[in-house]
C-alpha positions, 0 to 999 in steps of 0.5 A: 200410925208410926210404926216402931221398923220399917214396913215394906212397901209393895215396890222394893220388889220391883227395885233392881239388884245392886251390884255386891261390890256397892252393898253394905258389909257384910252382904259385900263379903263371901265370908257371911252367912245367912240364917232365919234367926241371928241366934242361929248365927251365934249357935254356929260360930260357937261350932266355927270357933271349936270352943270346948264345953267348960270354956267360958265366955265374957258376956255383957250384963246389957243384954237380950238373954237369948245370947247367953242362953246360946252360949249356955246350950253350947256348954259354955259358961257365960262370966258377966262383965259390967258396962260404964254409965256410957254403955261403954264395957269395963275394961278393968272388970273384964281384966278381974274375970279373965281367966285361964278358961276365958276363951271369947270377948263377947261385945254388943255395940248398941243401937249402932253406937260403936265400941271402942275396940282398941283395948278389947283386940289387945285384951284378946291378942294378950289372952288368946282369945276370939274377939265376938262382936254382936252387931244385931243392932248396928247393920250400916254403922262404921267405926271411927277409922270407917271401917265397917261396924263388925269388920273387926272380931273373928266373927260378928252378928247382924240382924238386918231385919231390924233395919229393912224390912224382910219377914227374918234373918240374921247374918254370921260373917267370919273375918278371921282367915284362919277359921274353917267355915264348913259348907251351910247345913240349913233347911228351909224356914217355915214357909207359913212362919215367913209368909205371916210376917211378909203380910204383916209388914205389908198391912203395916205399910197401908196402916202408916202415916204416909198413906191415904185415909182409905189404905189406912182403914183397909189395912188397920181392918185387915190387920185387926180383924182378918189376920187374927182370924186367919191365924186362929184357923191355922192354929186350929189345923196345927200350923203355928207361927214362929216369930223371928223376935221371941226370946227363947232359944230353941235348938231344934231349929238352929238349922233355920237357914234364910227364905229365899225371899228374904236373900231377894229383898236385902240388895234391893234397898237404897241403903246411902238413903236409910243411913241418911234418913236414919242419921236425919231423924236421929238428929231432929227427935234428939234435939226436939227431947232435950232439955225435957225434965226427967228424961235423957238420951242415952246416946246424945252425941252422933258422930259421923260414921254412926248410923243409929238404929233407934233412939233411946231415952231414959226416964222414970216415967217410961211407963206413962209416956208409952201407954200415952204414945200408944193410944196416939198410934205411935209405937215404942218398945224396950230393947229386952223385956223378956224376964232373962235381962232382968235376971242378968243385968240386976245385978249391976246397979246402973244396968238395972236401972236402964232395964226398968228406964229405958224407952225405944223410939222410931227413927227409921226410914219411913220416919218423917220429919212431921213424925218426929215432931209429932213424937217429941210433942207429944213427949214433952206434953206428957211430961210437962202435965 
């Protein structure tokens, strides 16, 4: 199996803790702040930045939903603006949708690709606005100067958990010195909820490629047979599962702060090594795609401060190619699937036809070269028949 994350081997809880000054931002800050969900981040920030029911906020029309949903529960009014064929937002249609009411710029940087932010910081400092970088799949990317990916807005998003492999959590990180950041009002998450997921990244570990045939089958088995059972058990009892990639927003659970064993995991990891093996990956599964007929990458040039999260491709035969790859044990995903994007982003023209193209291959840290070649391979056969 090559798994679409990261899956935690046993070790990384042996690793030692790495001095803070040597963590990657935000983790490296005083000013970040930790949660079960990154939602749950966006929920408080809206607090921190003591914006008003009424007040609108300018949203990407590329985007999960759940964002917006936040923005919506917090009395605001989401204005949705258009993004170029490059991902990168349209500046003149934000400029049309400004109003006197507008008072966030909402920027998502996708997959670790940065935007450029120049006209955005003066599109804010012009119209007194707070500047919101979404940084839910850009944690370990930098910008073009080397400053830190989300180092830039007043506040910003990240959602470590898509990189290393810990059971949940998203991060607040408020840059702007003149923003009261009140003490953290959090209760615990479900400790069933975190534990679930802890084991699932654990049998997902034995069940990849890297491991014996042995370790495979035993955590293929527990994985299918025994996890599955055990959960219809607990659910029986009234114990259920709250997983932390859903789609909905729920308001009672925006106090969710981080478990404990999620804080003790994420200065455990070699992070110089996952940017390289990131950025390495990357590389080698762009270069083994291109040229394939019907099928485009939608970010082909990796510059030197990028640390991709995934790889994406675009292609009408999306469909085909991930039911193939998944009877070969290689996972693939969308981005958003959930009904919300769709509702958001059809009404521009190229996003939706991202939405219904676009396809997620892994390019994370356990990926190894043997996996992307397997990957591309198989792309390229599905695509030639």
């Amino acid at each position: 199996m090559i798994p679409l994350f990261p899956t935690l081997d046993p070790r990384y809880f042996f690793q030692p803790k790495q001095p803070s000054p040597t963590l990657p931002f935000p983790l490296n800050t005083e000013r970040v702040r930790y949660y079960y969900f990154a939602r749950n981040g966006i929920w408080e920030a809206l607090q921190i930045l003591k914006v008003q029911p009424g007040d609108e906020a300018l949203m990407p029309a590329f985007t999960s939903g759940i964002e917006v949903d936040v923005v919506i529960a917090a009395g605001l009014t989401p204005i949705i603006y258009d993004l170029h064929e490059d991902f990168i937002p349209n500046y003149e249609d934000i400029k049309k949708k400004l109003s006197s009411r507008t008072k966030i710029l909402y920027i998502t940087h996708y997959l670790g690709f940065p935007q450029p932010l120049s006209e955005a910081l003066a599109i804010c400092k012009d119209n007194s606005l707070f500047l919101f970088e979404d940084v839910a799949l850009g944690f370990l990317s930098s910008y073009e100067d080397g400053e830190s990916l989300g180092s830039k807005g007043d506040v910003a998003i990240f959602c470590p958990r898509k990189t290393v492999p810990i059971p949940h959590g998203g991060l607040l990180v408020v840059n702007n010195q003149k923003l009261l950041t009140p003490a953290n009002r959090q209760r615990h998450p479900s400790r069933y909820s975190t534990t679930r997921q802890l084991i699932s990244l654990a049998l997902r570990n034995m069940a990849s490629s890297r491991n014996s045939r042995v370790q495979h089958a035993i955590g293929s088995w527990m994985g299918t047979r025994v996890v599955p059972h055990m959960n219809t058990i607990l659910k029986r009892a009234g114990i259920t599962n709250t997983e932390c990639g859903g789609f909905e927003f729920d308001t009672t659970k925006t106090d969710w702060g981080m478990s404990a064993i999620s804080k003790y995991l994420l200065p455990r990891f070699d992070y110089e090594c996952i940017k390289r093996r990131h950025r390495e990956n990357y590389l080698t599964l762009a270069a083994s795609l291109s040229g394939i007929p019907e099928l485009k990458v939608a970010f082909p040039i990796l510059q030197a401060y990028t640390v991709p999260l995934d790889l994406m491709i675009l292609t009408p035969r999306r469909d085909e190619i991930t039911t193939q790859l998944q009877r070969q044990g290689i996972e693939t995903s969308v981005l958003w699937p959930h009904y919300r994007s769709h509702e958001i982003g059809n009404a521009s023209p190229f996003i939706k036809k991202v939405l219904h193209e676009h396809l997620v291959l892994p390019i994370h840290q356990d990926v190894t070269t043997s996996d992307t070649k397997t990957m591309a391979h198989a792309i390229r056969k599905i695509c030639s028949s």
